[in-house]
N, C-alpha and C positions, 0 to 999 in steps of 0.2 A: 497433645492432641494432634491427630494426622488428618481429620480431618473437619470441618470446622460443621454448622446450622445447616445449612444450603445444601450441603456437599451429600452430607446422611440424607437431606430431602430428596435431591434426587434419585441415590441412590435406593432408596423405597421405594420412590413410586418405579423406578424398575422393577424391583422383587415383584412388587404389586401387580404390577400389568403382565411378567411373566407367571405368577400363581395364574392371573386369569385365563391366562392363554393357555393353563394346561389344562381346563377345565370347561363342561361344556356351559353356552350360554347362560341354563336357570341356576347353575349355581354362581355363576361369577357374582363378586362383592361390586357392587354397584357404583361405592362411592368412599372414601376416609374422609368425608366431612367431621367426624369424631375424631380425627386422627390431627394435631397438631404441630408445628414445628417452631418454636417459641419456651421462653421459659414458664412454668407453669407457676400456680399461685391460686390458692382453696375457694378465693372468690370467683375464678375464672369459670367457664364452661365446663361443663361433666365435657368427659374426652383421656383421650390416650393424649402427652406431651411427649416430644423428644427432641432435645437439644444437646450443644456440647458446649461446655466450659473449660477451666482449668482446672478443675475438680474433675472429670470424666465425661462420660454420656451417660444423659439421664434420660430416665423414664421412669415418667411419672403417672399415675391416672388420679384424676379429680374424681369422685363420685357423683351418682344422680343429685343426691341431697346437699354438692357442695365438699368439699372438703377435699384433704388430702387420702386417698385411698390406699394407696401404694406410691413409695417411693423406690426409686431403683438406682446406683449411679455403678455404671459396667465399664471394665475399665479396656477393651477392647471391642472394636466394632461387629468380629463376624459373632461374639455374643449378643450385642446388640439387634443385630440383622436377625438370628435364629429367636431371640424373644420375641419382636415382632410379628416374623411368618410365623412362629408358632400361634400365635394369635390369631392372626387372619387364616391360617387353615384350618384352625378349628372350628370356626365360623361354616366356613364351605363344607366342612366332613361333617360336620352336625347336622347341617340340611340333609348333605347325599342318603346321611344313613337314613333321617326320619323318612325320605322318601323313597328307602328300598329295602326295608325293616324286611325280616323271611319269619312267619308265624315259629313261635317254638325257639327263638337263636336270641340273644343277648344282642340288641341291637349295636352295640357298644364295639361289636367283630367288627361291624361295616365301617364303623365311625372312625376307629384307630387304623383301618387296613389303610384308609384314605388319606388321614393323615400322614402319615408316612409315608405312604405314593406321592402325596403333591410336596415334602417336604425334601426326598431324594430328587424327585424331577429341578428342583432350585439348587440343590447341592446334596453331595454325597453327601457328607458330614452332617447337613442338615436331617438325613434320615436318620444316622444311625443317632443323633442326640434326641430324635421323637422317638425312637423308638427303645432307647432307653429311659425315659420319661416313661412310655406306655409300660414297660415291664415294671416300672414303680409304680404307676395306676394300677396294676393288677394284681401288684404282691399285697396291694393292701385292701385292692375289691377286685376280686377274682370275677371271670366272667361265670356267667348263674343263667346256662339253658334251662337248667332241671324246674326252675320255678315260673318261667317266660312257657314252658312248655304244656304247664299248668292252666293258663291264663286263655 
């Protein structure tokens, strides 16, 4: 392990405060109260977990109802870091689109354009992994003006 609990905490809440900073005020994430750094465990709080052992870096998410949701243990950190911001930028692009949806257009354009903007602004590499991710969101649900257009 290179670097230890503490260490990945603050490097987050960097990522964190630089995501906000590329964005304007109503979309900034307000808070990772959800967001833990500690070991996780199914009685504990619904939340995102990330810690680091001798086993790797984990990330884990409890569920609303309790439990283990997802386990994850990555064995390098800048995977770590790109799981993360991919998380919380999808947060922020999921807003931007719903509030700049265009009558007729697959609201889903605006959503991934954005993600990908705020995930290259934190790192190059971070772009081109979202936007490899998006070309696998679309090869298996293609964007659909022609039925939005309908509507």
């Amino acid at each position: 392990m290179s670097k230890n609990t503490r260490q990945i905490e603050n490097e987050i809440k960097k990522l964190f405060n630089n995501i906000n900073n590329s964005v304007e005020e109503e979309y900034r994430i307000i808070n990772t109260n959800n967001m833990f750094f500690e070991e996780s465990d199914p009685a504990k709080e619904p939340g995102t977990y990330v810690y680091a052992d001798s086993a790797g870096y984990h990330l884990d998410i409890i569920g609303d109802r309790g439990g283990i949701a997802e386990e994850k243990i990555i064995d390098n950190l800048e995977d770590l870091y790109f799981e993360l911001c991919w998380t919380l930028v999808s947060s922020i692009s999921t807003l931007y689109a719903s509030k700049n949806r265009i009558k007729g257009r697959d609201w889903r354009r605006i959503m991934f354009a954005k993600r990908i903007e705020l995930l290259e602004n934190l790192n190059f590499d971070f772009g081109k992994k979202g936007k490899t991710l998006v070309d696998e969101i679309l090869e298996n649900a293609p964007y659909n003006d022609e039925l939005l257009g309908r509507l």
